[in-house]
N, C-alpha and C positions, 0 to 999 in steps of 0.2 A: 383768954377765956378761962374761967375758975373751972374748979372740979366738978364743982356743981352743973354747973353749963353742959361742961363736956359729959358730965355723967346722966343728962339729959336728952343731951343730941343722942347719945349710942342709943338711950333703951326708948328713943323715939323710931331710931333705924331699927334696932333690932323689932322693935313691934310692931314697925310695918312688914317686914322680911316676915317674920311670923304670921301676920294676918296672910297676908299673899299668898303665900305656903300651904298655909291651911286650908285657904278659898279652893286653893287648885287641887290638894290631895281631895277635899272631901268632894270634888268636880266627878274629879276620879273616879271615887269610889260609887257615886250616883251613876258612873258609866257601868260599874259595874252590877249594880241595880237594875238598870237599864236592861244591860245584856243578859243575866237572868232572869228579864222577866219577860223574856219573849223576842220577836224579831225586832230587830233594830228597823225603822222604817228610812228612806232616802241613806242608807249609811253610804250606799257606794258613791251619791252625790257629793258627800263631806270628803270621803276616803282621798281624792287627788289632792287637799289643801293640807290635810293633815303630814300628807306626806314630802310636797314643798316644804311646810316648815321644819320640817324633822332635814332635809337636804339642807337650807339652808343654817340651821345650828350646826349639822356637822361642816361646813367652810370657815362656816365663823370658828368651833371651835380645832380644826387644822390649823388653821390661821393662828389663832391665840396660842394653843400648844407650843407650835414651831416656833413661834416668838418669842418664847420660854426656851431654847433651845433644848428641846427636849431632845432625845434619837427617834429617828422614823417611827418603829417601830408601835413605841410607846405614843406617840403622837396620832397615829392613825387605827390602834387600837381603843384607845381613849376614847377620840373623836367617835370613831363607829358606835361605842358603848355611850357615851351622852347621847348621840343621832336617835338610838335605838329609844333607848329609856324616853326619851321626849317624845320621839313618836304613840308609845305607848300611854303617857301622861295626857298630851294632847287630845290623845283619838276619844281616851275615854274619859276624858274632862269634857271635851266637846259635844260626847254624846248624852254625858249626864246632863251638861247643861242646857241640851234637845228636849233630856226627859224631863226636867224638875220646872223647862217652861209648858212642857204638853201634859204633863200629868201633877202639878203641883198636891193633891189632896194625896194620892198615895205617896207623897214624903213627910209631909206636914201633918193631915191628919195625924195621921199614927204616931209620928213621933220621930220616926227615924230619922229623920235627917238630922237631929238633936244627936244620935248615935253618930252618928255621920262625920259629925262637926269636932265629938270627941275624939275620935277615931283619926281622922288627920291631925289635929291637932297633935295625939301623941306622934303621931309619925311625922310629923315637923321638927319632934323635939329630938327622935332618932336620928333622922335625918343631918338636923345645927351637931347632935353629938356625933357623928360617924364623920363627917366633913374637919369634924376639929379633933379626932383622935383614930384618924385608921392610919397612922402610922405609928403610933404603939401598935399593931397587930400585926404591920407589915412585918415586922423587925426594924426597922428604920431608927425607932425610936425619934424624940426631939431633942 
């Protein structure tokens, strides 16, 4: 495959990795809309799936750590902290995208969800940069 090719396929992956990213932060952040803008309706009904899938990332990633031969420790602190963080992205991706089907005119009218969209976006961008450089911070260096 030429340079070219190759330098196609990546910024085809990386642009879907980004759109996806971005779909799910600004999900998010409309959960977060959501929940200040009053009670959440049926949440407790969502609440047991959210949480299966939050159990299920954390096996899958125990599994994958271990595999790595990582130490315990490290492995089941990790796992706990993705579990956690996905259950939180989940819950409130889930519930944004409750609100933005039951109430689309207060995101759209006004605009925000145009904020919205910038708004994950950058934190997509934090996000690719923190994943590809927190070990310059650890001390680790590369």
């Amino acid at each position: 495959m030429s340079r070219r090719g190759r330098d196609r396929e990546l910024l085809a992956r990386v642009g879907v990795l980004v759109l996806l990213s971005t779909l799910v932060v600004t999900a998010a952040f409309v959960g977060v809309v959501a929940a200040l803008s009053g009670p959440v309706e049926n949440f407790t009904q969502r609440l047991p799936f959210y949480v299966l899938v939050a159990s299920i990332v954390f096996v899958v990633f125990v599994v994958l750590f271990d595999s790595r031969g990582l130490d315990g420790q490290t492995v089941i602190i990790s796992s706990l902290a993705v579990a956690i963080s996905s259950f939180i992205v989940l819950s409130l991706g889930g519930e944004g995208v409750v609100y933005l089907l039951t109430n689309p005119e207060k995101l759209i009218a006004s605009q925000l969800i145009v904020y919205l969209i910038a708004a994950g976006l950058v934190c997509t961008g934090v996000a690719y940069w923190t994943l590809r450089h927190w070990r310059e911070f650890a001390g680790n260096g590369r």
